[in-house]
C-alpha positions as CSV (number, residue, x, y, z in Angstrom):
1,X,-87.0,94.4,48.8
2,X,-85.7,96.9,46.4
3,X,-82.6,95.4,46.5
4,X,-83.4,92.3,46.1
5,X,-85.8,93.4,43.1
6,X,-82.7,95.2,41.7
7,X,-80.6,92.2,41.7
8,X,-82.5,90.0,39.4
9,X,-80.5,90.3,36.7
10,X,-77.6,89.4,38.4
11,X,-79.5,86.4,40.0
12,X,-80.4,85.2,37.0
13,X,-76.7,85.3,36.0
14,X,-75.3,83.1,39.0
15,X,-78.5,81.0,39.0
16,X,-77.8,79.8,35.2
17,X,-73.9,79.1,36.7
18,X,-75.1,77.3,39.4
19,X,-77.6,75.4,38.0
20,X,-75.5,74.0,35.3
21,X,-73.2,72.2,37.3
22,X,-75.9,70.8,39.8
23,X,-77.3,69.3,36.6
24,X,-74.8,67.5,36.4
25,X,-75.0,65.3,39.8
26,X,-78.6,63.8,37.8
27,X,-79.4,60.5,37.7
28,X,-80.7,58.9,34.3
29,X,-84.5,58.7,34.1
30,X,-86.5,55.9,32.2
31,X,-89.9,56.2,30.5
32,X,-90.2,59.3,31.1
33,X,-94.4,60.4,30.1
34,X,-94.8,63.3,32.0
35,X,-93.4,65.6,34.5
36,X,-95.3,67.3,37.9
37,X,-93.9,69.8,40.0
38,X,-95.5,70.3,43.6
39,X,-94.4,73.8,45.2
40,X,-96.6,76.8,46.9
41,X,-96.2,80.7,46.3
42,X,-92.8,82.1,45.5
43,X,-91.6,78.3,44.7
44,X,-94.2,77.2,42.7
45,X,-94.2,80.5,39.9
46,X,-90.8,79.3,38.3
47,X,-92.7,76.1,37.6
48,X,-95.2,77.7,35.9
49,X,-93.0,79.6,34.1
50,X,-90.9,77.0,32.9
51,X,-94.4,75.1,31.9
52,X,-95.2,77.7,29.2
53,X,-91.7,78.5,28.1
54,X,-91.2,74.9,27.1
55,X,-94.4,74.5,25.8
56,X,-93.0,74.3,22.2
57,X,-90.3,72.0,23.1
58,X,-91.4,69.3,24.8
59,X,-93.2,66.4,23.8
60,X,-94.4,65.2,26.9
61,X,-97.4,67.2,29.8
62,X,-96.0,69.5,32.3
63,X,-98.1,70.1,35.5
64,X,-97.8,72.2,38.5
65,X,-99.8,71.2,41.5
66,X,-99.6,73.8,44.1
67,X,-101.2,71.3,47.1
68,X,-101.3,68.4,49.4
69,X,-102.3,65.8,47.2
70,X,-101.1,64.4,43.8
71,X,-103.2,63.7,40.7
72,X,-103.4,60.0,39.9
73,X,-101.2,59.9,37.0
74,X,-98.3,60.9,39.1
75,X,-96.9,57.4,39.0
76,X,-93.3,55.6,38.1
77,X,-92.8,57.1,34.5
78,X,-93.5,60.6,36.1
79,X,-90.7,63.1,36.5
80,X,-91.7,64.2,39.8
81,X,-89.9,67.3,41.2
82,X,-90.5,68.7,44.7
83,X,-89.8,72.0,44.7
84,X,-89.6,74.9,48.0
85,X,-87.0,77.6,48.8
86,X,-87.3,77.0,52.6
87,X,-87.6,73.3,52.2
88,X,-90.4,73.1,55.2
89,X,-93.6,74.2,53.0
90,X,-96.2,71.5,54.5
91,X,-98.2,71.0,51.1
92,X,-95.1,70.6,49.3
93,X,-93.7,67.9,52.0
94,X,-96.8,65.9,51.7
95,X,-96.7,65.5,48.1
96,X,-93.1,64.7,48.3
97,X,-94.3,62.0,50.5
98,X,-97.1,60.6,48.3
99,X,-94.5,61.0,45.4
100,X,-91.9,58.3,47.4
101,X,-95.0,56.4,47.7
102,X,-95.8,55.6,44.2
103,X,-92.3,55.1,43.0
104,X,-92.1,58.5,41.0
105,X,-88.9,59.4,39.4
106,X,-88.7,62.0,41.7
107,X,-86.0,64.7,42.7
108,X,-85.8,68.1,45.0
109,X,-85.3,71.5,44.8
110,X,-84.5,73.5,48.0
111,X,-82.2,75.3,50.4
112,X,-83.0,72.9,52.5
113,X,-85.1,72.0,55.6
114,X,-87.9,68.9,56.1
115,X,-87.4,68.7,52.2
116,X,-83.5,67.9,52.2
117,X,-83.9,65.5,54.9
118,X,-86.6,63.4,53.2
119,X,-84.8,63.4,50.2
120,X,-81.2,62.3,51.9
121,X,-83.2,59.6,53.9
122,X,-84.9,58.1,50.5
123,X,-81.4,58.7,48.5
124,X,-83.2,61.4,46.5
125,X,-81.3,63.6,44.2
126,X,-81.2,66.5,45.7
127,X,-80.5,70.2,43.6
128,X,-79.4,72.8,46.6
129,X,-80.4,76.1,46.4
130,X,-78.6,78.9,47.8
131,X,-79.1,79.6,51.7
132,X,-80.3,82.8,53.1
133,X,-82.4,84.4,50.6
134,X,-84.3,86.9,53.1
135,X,-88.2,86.4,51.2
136,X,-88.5,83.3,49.4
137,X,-90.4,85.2,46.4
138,X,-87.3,87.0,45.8
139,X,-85.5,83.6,44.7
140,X,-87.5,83.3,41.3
141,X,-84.4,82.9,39.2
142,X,-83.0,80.4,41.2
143,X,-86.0,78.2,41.2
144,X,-86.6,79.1,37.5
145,X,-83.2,78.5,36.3
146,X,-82.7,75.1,38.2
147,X,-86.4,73.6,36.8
148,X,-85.2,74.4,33.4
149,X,-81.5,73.1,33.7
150,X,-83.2,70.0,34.9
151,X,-85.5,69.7,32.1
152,X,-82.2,70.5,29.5
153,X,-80.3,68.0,31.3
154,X,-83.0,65.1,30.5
155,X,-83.3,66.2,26.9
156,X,-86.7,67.3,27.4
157,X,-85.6,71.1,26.2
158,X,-82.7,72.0,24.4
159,X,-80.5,74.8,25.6
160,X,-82.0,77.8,24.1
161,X,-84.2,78.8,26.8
162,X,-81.8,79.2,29.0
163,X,-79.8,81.0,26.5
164,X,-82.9,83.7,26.2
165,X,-82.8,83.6,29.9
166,X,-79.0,85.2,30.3
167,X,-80.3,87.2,26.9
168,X,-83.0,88.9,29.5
169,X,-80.8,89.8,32.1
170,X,-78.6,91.3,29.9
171,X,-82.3,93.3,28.9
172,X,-82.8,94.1,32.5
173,X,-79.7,95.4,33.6
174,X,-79.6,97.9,30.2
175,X,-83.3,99.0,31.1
176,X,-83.0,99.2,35.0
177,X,-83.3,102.8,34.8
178,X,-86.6,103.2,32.9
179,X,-88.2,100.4,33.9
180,X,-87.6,101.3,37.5
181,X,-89.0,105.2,36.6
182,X,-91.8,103.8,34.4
183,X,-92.8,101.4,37.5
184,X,-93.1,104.2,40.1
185,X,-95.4,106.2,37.7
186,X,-97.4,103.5,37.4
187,X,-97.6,102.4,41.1
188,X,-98.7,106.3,41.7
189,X,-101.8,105.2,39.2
190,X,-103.1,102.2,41.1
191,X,-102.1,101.9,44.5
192,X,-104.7,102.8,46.5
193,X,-107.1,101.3,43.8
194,X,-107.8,97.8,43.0
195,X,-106.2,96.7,40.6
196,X,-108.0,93.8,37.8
197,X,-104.7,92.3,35.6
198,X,-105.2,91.2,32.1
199,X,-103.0,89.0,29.6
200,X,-102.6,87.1,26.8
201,X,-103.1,82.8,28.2
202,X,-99.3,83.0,27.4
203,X,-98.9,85.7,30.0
204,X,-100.3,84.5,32.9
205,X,-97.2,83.7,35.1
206,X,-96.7,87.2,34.4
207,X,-100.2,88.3,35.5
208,X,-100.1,85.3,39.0
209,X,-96.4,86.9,39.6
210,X,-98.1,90.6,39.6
211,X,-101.1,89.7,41.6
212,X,-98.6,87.8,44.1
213,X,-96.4,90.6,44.2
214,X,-99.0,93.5,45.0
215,X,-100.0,91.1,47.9
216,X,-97.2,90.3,50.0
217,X,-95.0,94.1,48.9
218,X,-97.5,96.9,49.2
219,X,-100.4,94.5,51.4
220,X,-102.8,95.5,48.0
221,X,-105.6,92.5,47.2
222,X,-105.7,92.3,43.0
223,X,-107.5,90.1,40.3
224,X,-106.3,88.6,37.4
225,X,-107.9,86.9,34.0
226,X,-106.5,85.5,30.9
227,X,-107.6,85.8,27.4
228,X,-109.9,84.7,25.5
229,X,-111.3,83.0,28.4
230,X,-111.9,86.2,30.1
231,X,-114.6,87.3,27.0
232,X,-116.4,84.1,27.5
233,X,-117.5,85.4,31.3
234,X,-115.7,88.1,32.9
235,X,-116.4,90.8,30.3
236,X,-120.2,91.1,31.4
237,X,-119.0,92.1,34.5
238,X,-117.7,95.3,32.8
239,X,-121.6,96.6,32.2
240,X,-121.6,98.6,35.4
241,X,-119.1,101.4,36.4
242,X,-116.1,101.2,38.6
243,X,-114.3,104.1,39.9
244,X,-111.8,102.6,42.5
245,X,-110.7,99.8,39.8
246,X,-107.5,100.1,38.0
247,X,-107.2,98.4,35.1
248,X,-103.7,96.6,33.7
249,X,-102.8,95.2,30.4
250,X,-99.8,93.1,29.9
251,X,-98.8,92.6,26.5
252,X,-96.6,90.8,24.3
253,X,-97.8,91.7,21.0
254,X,-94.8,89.8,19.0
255,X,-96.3,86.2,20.6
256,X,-99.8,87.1,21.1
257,X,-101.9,84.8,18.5
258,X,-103.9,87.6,16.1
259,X,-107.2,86.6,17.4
260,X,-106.6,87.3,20.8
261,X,-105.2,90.9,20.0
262,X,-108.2,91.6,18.4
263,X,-110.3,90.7,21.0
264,X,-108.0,92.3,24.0
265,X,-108.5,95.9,21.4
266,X,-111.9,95.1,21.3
267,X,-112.5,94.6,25.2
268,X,-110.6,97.5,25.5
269,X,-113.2,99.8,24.4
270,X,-115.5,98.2,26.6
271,X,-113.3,98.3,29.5
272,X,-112.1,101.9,29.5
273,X,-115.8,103.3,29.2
274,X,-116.4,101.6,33.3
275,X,-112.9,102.0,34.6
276,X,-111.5,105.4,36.0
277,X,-107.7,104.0,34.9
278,X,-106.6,101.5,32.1
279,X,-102.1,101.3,32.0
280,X,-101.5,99.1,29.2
281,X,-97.6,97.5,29.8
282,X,-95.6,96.5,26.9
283,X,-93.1,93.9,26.8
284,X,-89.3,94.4,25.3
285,X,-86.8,91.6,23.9
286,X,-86.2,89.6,21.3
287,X,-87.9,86.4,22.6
288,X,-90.9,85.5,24.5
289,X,-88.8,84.6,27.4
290,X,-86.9,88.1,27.4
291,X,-90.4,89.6,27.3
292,X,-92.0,87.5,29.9
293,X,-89.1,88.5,32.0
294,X,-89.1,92.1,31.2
295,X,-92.5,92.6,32.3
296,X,-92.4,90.2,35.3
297,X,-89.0,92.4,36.5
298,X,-91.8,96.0,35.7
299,X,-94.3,95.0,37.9
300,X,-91.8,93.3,40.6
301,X,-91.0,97.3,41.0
302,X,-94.4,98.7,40.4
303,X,-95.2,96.1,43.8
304,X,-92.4,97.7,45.9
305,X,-93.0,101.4,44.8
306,X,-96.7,100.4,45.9
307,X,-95.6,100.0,49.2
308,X,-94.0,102.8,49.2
309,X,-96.7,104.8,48.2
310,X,-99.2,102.8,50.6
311,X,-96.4,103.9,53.2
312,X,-95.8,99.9,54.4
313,X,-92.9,97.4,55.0
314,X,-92.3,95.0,51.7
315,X,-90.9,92.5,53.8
316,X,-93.3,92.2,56.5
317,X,-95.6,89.1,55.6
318,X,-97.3,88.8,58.9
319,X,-100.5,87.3,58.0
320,X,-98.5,84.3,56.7
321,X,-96.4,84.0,59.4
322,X,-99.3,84.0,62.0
323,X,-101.3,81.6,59.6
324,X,-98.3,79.4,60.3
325,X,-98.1,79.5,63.8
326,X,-102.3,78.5,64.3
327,X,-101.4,75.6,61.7
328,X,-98.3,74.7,63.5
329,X,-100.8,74.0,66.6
330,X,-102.9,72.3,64.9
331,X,-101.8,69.4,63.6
């Protein structure tokens, strides 16, 4: 896993190569009013991803549905997009299904498996990702990086994002060494607490990726909340005292409207007085989608020094893989 968590730069890199000239094997779309992605875990966090970094661009709704079924807008001026590293997720083969169903303008984005042969059968365009990519979550770039080439391609973004996206690799690979010391101090703080995650709304692919990563590389069970929801409910909760939570802040104070900094400061002071630990993170670059990725790359190491410190394997996702094997007898 370390490996694979050090080579995200360089993913990132090949994925914006590869990408590009997939792009190009597109059919036109007509109409388009508003794209859906279906995908589960590691497949389904690019999509959310890509949903706030184009937030500012597009002129259309972006969804992610991470499911069986479809909304019932999902119809034929949708850009539908099917999206799952292995290619043999169930939820995301069922809403493929239901996509072919209502005459979505849909596409797919795999390695292959179930998903590759629905979309030959139906004369889908089909977007390959590369094969053998040991743990699916590891893949984010390529995932990322083909959802936003797609969206370029159709005019629905223009090329800047991915241009930011090369610009955070570049980040990563000059910061490697102090983000990867700065992670391991901070996965000696919280790993054998649990850890509650906070963010911006902005942030919170950064906070899901975090929470996903902590379970499935160092077996840890987390929470996450956004702001300013999280002051609307949560921060009652904080009235009692908690001595085995850790408490994370993930910040990107450059994109963070003023409001909600103010109230994260405020909270803050409410927080640390029932917490035993409080780590606040800060981002680096010069964009929101170098800073996004900077912090996502921080806690993809604090989750693998975690397992080191928790003394178990980052690969070994045996809970899912037995979860699969009930459902598989069950059908």
């Amino acid at each position: 896993m370390k490996e694979l968590i050090a080579d995200f730069p360089r993913q990132i890199h090949q994925a914006i190569q590869h990408s590009q000239e997939q792009a190009k094997t597109l059919p036109p779309v007509n109409n388009l009013q508003n794209i859906y992605v279906a995908g589960m875990g590691g497949s389904a966090i690019g999509a959310d991803f890509v949903e706030t970094f184009s937030r500012s661009q597009r002129n259309i709704p972006m969804q992610t549905g991470k499911g069986y079924s479809l909304p019932a807008w999902v119809r034929k001026n949708t850009l539908a997009i099917a999206s799952s590293y292995s290619g043999n997720t169930e939820e995301t083969i069922a809403s493929l299904e239901e996509m072919i169903c209502r005459k979505a303008q849909t596409l797919v984005i795999s390695s292959g498996g179930r998903l590759r042969e629905i979309a030959e059968q139906h004369h889908l365009p089909f977007l390959p990702l590369p094969e053998g990519q040991p743990a699916p979550r590891a893949a984010l770039g390529w995932s990322l990086l083909m959802q936003l080439q797609v969206l370029h391609h159709y005019g629905i973004t223009d090329g800047k994002l991915i241009h930011q996206m090369a610009a955070a690799a570049d980040l990563l690979e000059e910061e490697q060494q102090t983000i990867r010391q700065k992670a391991e101090r901070i996965a000696g703080f919280i790993s054998n607490k649990l850890p509650i995650i906070y963010a911006a709304d902005l942030l919170e692919p950064v906070a899901l990726r975090f929470r996903q990563q902590l379970a499935e590389n160092a077996n840890m069970l987390s929470c996450h909340h956004v702001f300013p929801e999280m002051n609307h409910n949560e921060l009652v909760g904080w009235s009692g005292q908690y001595p085995q939570v850790a408490v994370v802040y993930l910040r990107n104070t450059q994109d963070e409207h003023p409001r909600i900094s103010l109230r994260m400061e405020i909270s803050k002071e409410i927080i640390t007085r029932a917490a035993s630990t409080f780590i606040e993170l800060h981002a680096k670059g010069y964009s929101a989608v170098e800073r996004s990725i900077y912090l996502v790359h921080l806690t993809d190491w604090v989750s693998a020094f975690a397992a080191d410190e928790r003394q178990v394997d980052a690969m070994d996702i045996a809970a899912i893989n037995f979860l699969k094997q009930q459902l598989a007898n069950k059908p």
